[in-house]
C-alpha positions, 0 to 999 in steps of 0.5 A: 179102148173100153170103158173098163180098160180106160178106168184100169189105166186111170186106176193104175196111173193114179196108184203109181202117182199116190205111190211116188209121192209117198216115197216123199224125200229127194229124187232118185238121184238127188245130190247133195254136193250140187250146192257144195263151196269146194266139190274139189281139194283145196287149200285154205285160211292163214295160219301156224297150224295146218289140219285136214279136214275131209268131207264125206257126204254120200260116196263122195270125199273132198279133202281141204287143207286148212291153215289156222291159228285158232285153238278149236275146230269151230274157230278154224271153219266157221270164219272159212264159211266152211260150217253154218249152224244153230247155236244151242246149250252145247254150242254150234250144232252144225247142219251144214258143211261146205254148203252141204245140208243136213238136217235130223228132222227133216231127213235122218243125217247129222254131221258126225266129227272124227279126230284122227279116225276116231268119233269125236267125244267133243263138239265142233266148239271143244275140238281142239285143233292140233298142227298136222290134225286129221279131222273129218266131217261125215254126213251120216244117217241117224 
């Protein structure tokens, strides 16, 4: 080989290398459910009322039953170890739902809290937990 065609090859890989590391982010083919508590339905906790909460994050869903006698969304998960977050002025800003991350800053998702199909316009602390409730947690991108 040449002097010329080796310094097109060294050019040429060093472009695909800069070009690689500027996509930045996970892998192709990253998932975000490796670290998850349950990658499968389940049943949970003690209690009066029974909710189901469903996990969605990318095309994935998990349904988990939840048995509880606490009165908001927050008192029913947070003890299961089900959400984990940083407390603010509002409350719990959740970043993390059965051990799956998500965080604005650092990648563009936030947990997103449905009531019955419907955006919640409460947070985790001020979502009232009803008997037979249909609630979902939604890893979304902002």
């Amino acid at each position: 080989m040449n002097k010329t065609a080796k310094l097109c090859a060294l050019l040429l890989a060093l472009i695909l290398a800069l070009s690689l590391a500027a996509c930045g982010g996970a892998p192709a083919g990253d998932d975000v459910w490796a670290g998850a508590a349950y990658s499968e339905d389940a049943e949970l906790g003690e209690g009066a009322a029974t909710i189901s909460v469903a996990v969605t994050a990318e095309d994935k869903t998990v349904t988990l039953t939840v048995r509880t006698d606490a009165d908001n969304l927050r008192g029913a998960l947070e003890p299961l170890g089900l959400i984990a977050g940083e407390e603010s002025e509002f409350g719990l800003f959740v970043n993390s739902v059965n051990g799956i991350p998500a965080d604005y800053e650092a990648d563009g998702y936030y947990w997103a809290i449905y009531v019955d199909g419907e955006y919640a316009s409460t947070g985790i602390d001020t979502t009232p937990v009803t008997d037979g409730g249909e609630y979902a947690l939604v890893r979304e991108a902002a």
